[in-house]
KEZAMAR-861564 format. One record per residue (C-alpha): x, y, z. Coordinates in steps of 0.25 Angstrom, whole numbers, padded with zeros to 4 digits, always signed. Layout:
N
XYZ...
***
This chain:
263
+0049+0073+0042+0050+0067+0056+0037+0065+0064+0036+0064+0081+0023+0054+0079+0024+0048+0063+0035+0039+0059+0034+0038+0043+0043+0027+0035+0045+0029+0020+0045+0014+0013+0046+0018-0001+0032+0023-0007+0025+0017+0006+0026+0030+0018+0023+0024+0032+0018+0032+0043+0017+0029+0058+0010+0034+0067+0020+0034+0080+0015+0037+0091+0013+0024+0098+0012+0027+0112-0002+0034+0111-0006+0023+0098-0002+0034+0088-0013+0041+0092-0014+0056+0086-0010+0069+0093-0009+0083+0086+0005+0080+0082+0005+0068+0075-0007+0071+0066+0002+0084+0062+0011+0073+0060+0001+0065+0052-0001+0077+0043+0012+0082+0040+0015+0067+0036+0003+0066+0026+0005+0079+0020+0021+0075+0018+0015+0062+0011+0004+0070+0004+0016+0079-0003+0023+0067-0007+0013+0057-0009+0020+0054-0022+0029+0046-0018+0022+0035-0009+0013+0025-0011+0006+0023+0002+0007+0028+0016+0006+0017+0026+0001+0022+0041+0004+0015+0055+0005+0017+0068+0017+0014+0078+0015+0004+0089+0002-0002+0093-0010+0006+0086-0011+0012+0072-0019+0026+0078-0024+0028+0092-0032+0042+0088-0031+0053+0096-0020+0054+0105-0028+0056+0120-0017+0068+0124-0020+0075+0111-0034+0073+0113-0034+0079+0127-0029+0092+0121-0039+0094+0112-0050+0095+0124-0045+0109+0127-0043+0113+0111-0050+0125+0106-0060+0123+0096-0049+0127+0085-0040+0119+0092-0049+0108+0091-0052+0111+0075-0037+0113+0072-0031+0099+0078-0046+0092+0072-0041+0097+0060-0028+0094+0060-0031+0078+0062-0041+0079+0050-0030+0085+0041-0021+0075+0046-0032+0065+0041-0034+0069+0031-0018+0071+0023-0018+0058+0028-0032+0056+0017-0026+0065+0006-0014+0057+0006-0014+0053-0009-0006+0039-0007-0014+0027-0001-0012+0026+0015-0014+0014+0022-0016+0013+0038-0009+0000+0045-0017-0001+0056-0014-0007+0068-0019-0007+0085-0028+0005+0086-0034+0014+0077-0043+0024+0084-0051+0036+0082-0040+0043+0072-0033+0031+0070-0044+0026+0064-0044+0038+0056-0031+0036+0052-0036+0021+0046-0046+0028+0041-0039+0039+0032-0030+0028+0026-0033+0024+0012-0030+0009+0016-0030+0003+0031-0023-0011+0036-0027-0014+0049-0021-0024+0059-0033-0034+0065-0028-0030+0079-0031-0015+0074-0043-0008+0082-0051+0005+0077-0060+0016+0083-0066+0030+0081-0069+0032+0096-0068+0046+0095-0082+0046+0100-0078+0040+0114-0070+0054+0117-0081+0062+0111-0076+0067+0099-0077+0063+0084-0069+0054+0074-0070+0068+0065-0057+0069+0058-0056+0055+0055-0071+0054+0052-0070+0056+0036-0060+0044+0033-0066+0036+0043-0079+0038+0036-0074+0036+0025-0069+0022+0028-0080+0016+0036-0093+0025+0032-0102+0032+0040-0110+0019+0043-0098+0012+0052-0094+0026+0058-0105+0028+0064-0102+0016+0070-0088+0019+0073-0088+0035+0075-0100+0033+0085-0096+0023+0095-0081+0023+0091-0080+0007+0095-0067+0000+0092-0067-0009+0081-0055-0017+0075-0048-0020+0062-0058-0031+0054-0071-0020+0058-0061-0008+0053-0060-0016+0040-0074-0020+0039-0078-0004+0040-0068+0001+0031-0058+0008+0040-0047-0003+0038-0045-0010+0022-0038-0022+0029-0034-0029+0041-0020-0040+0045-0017-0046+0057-0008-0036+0064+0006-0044+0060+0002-0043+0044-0003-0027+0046+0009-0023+0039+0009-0033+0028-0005-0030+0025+0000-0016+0024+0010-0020+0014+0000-0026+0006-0009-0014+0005+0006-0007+0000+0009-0016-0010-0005-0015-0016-0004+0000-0018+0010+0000-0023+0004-0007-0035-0006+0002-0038-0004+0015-0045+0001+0027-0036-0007+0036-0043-0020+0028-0045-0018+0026-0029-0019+0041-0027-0031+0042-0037-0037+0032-0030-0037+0038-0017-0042+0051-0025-0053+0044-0030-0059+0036-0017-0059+0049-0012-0066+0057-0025-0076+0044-0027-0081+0041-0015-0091+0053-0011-0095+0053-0026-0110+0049-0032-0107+0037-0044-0110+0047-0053-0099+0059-0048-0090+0048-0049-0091+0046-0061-0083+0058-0068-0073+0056-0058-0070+0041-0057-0069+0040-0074-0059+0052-0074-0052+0046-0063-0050+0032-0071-0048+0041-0085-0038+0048-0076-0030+0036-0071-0032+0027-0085-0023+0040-0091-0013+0042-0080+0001+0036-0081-0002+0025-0070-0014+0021-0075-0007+0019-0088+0003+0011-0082-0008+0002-0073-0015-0002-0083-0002-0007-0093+0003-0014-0083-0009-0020-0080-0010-0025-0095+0006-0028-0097+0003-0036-0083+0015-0030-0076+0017-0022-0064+0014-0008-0064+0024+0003-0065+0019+0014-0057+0025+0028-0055+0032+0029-0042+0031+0014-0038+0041+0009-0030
***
């Protein structure tokens, strides 16, 4: 469907999505994260088909946060008001995060408060060196909250303590040393360094991608020995699937691998 503040571009298996509202930095008001949403349930329900999903933003900055007029608005909400819209960004976020297909961030210019975020909830980031981040929320008196358990998740509680508490700007190369960014190119390669990330996942196994996004998430808040049970079904699961199947003889007939739904 057609969107007043997206613009999405379907390259194949790859789906693009722009963030286009350039003239306020792409910074969020009510409508576009409704926007947002509708687009990450629509690729949720037919995830099958894609590969990867790429986001950007039009113009000069990636994601500027909040957008100040919305902001305003939200001074004289009710406190079910207030709950309602907080919970429509988190929801927002959070299709973005349950999206089963990797999604890779290109980020470019600024990347503030919920731009940062929006890095943040992507399973893989490439950031331009001019690129500047922050999570000043703190500044106008409020919290990074909805944001708060992807970017945790990236850079730890240790840096956002840091970062939540004095919400300081920092730039690309201290984005990648934290966590928040898995790569940084000078802002002429930014694409290319996309493209790369692409490639890499179009020879890998769709549906070993998909687990593997399933399993970062199971592992991760598991003791060694919860693990265990789950990781070694996991492996048995996979060794028996179709793909797997197909992975591993190619890798022994030293060719390519044939994978379902490849392009």
């Amino acid at each position: 469907m057609p969107y007043r503040f997206l613009t999405t571009r379907r390259d194949a298996r790859i789906e693009y999505l722009t963030l286009n509202r350039p003239e306020v930095r792409n910074a969020f008001n009510a409508d576009m994260i409704g926007e947002i949403a509708d687009w990450a349930a629509q690729i949720a329900a037919s995830s099958g088909e894609l590969r990867a999903v790429v986001i950007s933003g039009a113009g000069k900055a990636f994601c500027a946060g909040g957008d100040a007029a919305w902001m305003a608005q939200t001074v004289s909400y009710s406190d079910q008001e207030n709950v309602r819209d907080a919970r429509a960004l988190a929801g927002m976020f959070r299709g973005i995060n349950n999206l089963q297909v990797p999604v890779i961030g290109r980020v470019h210019g600024a990347a503030m408060g919920g731009g940062a975020g929006l890095a943040a909830v992507c399973d893989i980031v490439v950031a331009a060196r001019g690129a500047v981040f922050s999570l000043a929320e703190v500044k106008l008196g409020i919290l990074p909250a909805a944001i708060s358990p992807y970017v945790l998740r990236a850079i730890g509680p240790r840096q956002a303590r840091d970062l939540f508490l004095t919400g300081e700007r920092f730039d690309a190369d201290e984005a990648r040393r934290i966590g928040l960014v898995h790569s940084v190119a000078e802002d002429a390669d930014l694409d290319a360094a996309v493209g790369r990330k692409i490639e890499a996942l179009l020879t890998s196994g769709p549906e070993a991608v998909a687990a593997a996004k399933r399993l970062i998430d199971t592992v991760a808040p598991l003791t060694i020995d919860a693990a265990f049970a789950v990781t070694s079904e996991a492996i048995a699961e996979r060794r028996a699937s179709e793909e797997g199947r197909e992975g591993l003889s190619a890798f022994l007939e030293k060719r390519p691998p044939r994978w379902s739904g490849s392009r």
